[in-house]
ChimeraX commands (.cxc) that place a marker at each C-alpha (Angstrom):
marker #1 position -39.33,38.10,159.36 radius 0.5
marker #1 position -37.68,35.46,161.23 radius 0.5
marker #1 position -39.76,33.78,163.98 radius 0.5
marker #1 position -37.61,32.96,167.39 radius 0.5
marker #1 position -38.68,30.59,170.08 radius 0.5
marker #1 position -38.69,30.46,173.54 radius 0.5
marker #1 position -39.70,27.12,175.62 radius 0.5
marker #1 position -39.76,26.76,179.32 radius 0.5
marker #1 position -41.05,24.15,181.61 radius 0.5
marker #1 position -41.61,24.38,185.27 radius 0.5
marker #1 position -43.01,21.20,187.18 radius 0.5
marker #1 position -44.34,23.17,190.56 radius 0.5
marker #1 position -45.07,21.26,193.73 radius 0.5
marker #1 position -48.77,22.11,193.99 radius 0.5
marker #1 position -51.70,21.48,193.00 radius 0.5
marker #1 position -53.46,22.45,189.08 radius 0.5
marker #1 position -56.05,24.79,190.62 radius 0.5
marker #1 position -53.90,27.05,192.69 radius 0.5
marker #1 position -51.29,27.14,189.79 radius 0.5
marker #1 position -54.25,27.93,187.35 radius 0.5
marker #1 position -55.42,30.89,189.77 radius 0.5
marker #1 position -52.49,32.40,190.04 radius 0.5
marker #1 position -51.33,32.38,186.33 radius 0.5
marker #1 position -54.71,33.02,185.09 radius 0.5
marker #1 position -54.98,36.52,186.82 radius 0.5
marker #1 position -53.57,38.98,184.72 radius 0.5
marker #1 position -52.85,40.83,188.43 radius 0.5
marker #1 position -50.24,38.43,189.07 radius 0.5
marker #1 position -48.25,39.56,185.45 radius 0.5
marker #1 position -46.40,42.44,188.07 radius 0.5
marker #1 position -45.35,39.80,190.47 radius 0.5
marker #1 position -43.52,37.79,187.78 radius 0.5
marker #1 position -41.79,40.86,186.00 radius 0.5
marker #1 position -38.74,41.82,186.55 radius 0.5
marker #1 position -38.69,45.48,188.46 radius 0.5
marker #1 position -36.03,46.77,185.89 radius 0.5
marker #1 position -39.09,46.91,183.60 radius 0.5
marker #1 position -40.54,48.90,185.86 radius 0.5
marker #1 position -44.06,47.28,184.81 radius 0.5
marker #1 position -47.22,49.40,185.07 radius 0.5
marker #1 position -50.75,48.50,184.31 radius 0.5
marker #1 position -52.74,51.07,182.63 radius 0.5
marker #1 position -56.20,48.63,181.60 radius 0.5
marker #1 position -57.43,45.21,181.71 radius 0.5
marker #1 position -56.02,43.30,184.97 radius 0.5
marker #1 position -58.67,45.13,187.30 radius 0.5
marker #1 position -61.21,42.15,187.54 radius 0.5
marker #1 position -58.21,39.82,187.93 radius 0.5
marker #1 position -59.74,37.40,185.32 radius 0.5
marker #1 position -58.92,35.91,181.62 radius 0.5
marker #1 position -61.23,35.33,179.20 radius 0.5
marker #1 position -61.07,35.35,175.42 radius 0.5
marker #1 position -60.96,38.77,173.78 radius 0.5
marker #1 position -59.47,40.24,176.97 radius 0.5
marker #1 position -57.26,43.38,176.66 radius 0.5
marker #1 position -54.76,44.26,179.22 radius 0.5
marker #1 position -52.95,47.33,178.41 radius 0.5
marker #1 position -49.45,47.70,180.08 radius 0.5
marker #1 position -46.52,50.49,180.02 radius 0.5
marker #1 position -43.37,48.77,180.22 radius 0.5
marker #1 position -39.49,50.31,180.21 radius 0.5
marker #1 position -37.38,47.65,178.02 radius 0.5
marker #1 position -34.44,49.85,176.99 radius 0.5
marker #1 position -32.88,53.19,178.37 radius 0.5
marker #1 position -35.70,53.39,180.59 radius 0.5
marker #1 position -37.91,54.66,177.82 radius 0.5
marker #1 position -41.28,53.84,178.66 radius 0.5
marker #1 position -43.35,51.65,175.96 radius 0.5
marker #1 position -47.16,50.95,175.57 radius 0.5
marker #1 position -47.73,47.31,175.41 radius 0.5
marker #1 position -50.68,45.72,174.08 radius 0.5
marker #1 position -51.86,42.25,174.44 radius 0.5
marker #1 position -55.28,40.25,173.80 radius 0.5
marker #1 position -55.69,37.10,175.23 radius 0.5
marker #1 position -57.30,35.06,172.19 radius 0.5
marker #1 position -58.24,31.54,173.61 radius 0.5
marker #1 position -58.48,30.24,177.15 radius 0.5
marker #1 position -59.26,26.43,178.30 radius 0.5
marker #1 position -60.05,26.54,181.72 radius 0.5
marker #1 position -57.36,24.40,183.82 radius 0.5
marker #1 position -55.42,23.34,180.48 radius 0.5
marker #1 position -53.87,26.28,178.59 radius 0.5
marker #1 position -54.35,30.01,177.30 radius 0.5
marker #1 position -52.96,32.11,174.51 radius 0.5
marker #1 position -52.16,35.62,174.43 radius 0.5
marker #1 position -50.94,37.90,171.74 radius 0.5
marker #1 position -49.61,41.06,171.05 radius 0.5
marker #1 position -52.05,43.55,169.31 radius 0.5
marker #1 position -49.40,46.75,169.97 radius 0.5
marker #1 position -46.33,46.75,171.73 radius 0.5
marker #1 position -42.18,46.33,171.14 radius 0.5
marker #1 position -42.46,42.45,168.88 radius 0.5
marker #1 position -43.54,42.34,165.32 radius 0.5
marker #1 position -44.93,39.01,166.22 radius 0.5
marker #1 position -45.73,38.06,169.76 radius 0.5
marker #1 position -47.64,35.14,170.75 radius 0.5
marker #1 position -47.38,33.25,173.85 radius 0.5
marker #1 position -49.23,29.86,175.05 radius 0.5
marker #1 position -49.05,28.78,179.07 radius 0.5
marker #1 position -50.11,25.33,179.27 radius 0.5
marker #1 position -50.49,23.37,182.54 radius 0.5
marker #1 position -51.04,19.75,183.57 radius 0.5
marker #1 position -51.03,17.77,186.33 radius 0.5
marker #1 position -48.89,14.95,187.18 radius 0.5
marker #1 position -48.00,12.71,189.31 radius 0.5
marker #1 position -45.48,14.67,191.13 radius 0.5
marker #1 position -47.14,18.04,190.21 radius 0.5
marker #1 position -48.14,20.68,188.13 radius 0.5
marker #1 position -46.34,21.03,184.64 radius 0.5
marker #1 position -46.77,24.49,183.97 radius 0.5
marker #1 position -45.09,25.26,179.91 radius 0.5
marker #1 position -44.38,28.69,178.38 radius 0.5
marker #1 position -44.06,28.57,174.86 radius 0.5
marker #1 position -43.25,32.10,172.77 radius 0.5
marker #1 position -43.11,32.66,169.15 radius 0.5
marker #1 position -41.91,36.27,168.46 radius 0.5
marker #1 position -40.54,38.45,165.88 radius 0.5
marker #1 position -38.64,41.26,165.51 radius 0.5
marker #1 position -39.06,44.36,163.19 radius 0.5
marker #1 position -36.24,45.68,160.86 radius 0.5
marker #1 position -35.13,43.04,158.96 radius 0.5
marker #1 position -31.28,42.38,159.75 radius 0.5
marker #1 position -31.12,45.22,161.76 radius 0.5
marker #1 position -33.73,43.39,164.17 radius 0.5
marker #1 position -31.70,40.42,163.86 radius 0.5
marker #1 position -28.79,41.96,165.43 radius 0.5
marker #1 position -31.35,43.75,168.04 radius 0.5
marker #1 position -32.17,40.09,169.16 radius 0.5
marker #1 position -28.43,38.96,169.34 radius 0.5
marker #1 position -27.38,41.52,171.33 radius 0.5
marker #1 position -29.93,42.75,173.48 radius 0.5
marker #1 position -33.90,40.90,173.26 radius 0.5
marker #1 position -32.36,37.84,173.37 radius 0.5
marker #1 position -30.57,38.46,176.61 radius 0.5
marker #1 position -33.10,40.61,178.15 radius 0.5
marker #1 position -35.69,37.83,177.15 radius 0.5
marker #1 position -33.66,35.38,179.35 radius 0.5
marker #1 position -33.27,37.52,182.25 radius 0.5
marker #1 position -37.12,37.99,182.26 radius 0.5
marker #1 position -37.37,34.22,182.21 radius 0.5
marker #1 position -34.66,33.78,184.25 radius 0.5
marker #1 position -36.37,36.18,186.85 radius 0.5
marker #1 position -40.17,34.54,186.21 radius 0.5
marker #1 position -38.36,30.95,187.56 radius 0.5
marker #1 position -36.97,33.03,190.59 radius 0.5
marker #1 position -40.50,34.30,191.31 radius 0.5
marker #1 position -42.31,31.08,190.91 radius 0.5
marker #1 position -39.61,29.00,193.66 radius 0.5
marker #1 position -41.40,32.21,196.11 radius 0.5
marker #1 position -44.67,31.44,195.05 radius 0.5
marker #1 position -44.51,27.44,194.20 radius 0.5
marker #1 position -42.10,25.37,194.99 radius 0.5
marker #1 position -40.19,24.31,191.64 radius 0.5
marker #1 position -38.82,21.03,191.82 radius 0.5
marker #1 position -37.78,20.75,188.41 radius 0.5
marker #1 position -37.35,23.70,185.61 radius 0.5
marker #1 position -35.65,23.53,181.87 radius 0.5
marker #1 position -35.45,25.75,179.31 radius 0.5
marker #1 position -35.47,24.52,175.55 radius 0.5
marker #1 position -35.25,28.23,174.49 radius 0.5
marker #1 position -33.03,29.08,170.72 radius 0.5
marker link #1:1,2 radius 0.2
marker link #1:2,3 radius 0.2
marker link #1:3,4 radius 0.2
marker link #1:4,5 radius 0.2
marker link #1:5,6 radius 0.2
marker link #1:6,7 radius 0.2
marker link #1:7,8 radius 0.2
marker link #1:8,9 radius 0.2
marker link #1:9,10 radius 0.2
marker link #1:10,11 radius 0.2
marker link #1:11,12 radius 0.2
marker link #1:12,13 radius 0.2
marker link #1:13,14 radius 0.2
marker link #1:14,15 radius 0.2
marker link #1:15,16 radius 0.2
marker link #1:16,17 radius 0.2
marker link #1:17,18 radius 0.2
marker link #1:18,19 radius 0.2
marker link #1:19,20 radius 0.2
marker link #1:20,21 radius 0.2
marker link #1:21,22 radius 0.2
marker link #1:22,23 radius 0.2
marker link #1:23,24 radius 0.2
marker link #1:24,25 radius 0.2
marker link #1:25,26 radius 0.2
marker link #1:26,27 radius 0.2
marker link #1:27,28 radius 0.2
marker link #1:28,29 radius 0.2
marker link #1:29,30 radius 0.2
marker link #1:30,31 radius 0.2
marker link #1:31,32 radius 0.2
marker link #1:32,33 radius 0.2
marker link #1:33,34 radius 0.2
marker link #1:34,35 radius 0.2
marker link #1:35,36 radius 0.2
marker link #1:36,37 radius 0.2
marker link #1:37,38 radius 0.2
marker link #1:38,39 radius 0.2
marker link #1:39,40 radius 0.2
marker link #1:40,41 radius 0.2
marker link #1:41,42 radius 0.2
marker link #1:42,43 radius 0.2
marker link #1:43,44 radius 0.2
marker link #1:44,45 radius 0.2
marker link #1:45,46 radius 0.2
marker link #1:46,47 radius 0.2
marker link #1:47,48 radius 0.2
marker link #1:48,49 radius 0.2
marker link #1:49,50 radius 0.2
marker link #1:50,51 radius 0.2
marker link #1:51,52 radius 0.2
marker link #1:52,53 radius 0.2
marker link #1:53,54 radius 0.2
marker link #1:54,55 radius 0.2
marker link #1:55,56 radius 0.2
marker link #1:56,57 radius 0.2
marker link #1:57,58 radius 0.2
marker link #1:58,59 radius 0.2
marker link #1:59,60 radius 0.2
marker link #1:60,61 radius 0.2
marker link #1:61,62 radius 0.2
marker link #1:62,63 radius 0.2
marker link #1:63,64 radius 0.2
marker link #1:64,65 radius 0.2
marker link #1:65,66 radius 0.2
marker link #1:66,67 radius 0.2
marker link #1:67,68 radius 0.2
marker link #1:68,69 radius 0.2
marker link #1:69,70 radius 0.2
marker link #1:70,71 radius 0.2
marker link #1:71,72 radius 0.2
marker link #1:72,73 radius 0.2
marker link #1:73,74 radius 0.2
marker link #1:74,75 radius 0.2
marker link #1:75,76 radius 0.2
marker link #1:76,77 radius 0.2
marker link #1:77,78 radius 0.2
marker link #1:78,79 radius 0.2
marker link #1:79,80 radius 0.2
marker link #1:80,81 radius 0.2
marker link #1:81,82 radius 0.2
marker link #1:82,83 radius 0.2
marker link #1:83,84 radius 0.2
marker link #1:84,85 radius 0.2
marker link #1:85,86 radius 0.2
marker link #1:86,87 radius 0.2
marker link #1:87,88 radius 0.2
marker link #1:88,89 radius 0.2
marker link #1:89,90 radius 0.2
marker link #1:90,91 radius 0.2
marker link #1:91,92 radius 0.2
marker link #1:92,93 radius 0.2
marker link #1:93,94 radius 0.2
marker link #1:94,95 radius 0.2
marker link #1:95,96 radius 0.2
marker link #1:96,97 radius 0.2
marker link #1:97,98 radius 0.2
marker link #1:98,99 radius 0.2
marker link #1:99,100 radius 0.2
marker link #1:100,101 radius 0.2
marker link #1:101,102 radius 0.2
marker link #1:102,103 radius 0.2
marker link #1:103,104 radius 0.2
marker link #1:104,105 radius 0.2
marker link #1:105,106 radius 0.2
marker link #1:106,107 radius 0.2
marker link #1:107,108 radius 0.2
marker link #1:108,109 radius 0.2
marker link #1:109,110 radius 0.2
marker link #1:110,111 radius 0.2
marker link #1:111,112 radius 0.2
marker link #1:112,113 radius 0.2
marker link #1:113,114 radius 0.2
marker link #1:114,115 radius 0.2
marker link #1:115,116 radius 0.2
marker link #1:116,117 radius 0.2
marker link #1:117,118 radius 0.2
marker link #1:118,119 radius 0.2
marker link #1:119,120 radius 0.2
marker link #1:120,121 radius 0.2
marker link #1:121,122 radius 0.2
marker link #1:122,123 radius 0.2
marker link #1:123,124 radius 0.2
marker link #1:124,125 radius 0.2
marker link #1:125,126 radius 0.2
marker link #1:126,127 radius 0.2
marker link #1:127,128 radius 0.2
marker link #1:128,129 radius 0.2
marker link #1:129,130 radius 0.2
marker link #1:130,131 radius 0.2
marker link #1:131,132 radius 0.2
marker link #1:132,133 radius 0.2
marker link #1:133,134 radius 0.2
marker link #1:134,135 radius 0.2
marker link #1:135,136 radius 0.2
marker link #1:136,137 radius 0.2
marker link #1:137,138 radius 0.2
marker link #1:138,139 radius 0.2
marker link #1:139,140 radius 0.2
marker link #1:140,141 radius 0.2
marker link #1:141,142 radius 0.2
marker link #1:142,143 radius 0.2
marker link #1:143,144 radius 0.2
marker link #1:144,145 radius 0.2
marker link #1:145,146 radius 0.2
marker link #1:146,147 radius 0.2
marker link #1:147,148 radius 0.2
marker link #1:148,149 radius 0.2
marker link #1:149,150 radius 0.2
marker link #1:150,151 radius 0.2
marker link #1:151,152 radius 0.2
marker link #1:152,153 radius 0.2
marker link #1:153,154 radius 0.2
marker link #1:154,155 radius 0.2
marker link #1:155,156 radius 0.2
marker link #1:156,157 radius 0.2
marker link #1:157,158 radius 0.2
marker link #1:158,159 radius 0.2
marker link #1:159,160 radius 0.2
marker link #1:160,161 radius 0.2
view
């Protein structure tokens, strides 16, 4: 299986413990997904907090508008600093996704970083290529839109393959 990477960086104009209660509340996941997903909630964002071993069960619509059961546990949480979640069922062979945040001097540095993997051998290579890869972006693409409403971003990069 090849592993694929996806890096972004948003410094917000705000301050670490609003941008830690927002991202740390599962409820906020909708606000940030794109509505061609048409994300849905089934378990898990109801107490609207993150702890390690949390489930949060999720029906999302990636493709055709075929709806698919997604699956994630968060595994490790730092309060203020970073936490980890990873698929345990969904559409990635490999999913596994760290948000750290920091503050600076001029604000919060809030980083995604994604390691995923796709099923199917070649045949999930050429998924990537010409759809996940793309649709990936958009989501990201979408998340930075979301978090200039929310936050101000005064500075965003992606280091994304």
């Amino acid at each position: 299986m090849k592993i694929y990477q996806i890096k972004e960086q948003f410094l917000l104009d705000n301050d670490l413990d609003q941008v830690w209660a927002f991202f740390s509340n599962p409820k906020n996941l909708k606000i940030i997904t794109p509505e061609f997903l048409n994300f849905k909630f089934i378990s898990g964002a109801e107490d609207g907090q993150i702890y390690p071993g949390k489930i949060i069960e999720y029906r999302v619509h990636p493709l055709f508008g075929i709806p698919l059961q997604w699956v994630t546990e968060v595994t490790q949480v730092k309060d203020r600093e970073y936490f980890i979640d990873e698929q345990r069922f969904g559409p990635y062979k490999l999913w596994h996704h760290q948000h750290s945040f920091s503050q600076t001097e001029d604000g919060v540095l809030v980083e995604d970083l994604v390691h995923y993997g796709l099923s199917f051998g070649i045949l999930g290579q050429i998924a990537r290529e010409v759809i996940v890869k793309r649709q990936l972006a958009s989501i990201f693409k979408y998340r930075h839109q979301k978090m200039n409403e929310v936050f101000k971003v005064l500075k965003y990069q992606s280091l994304s393959d």
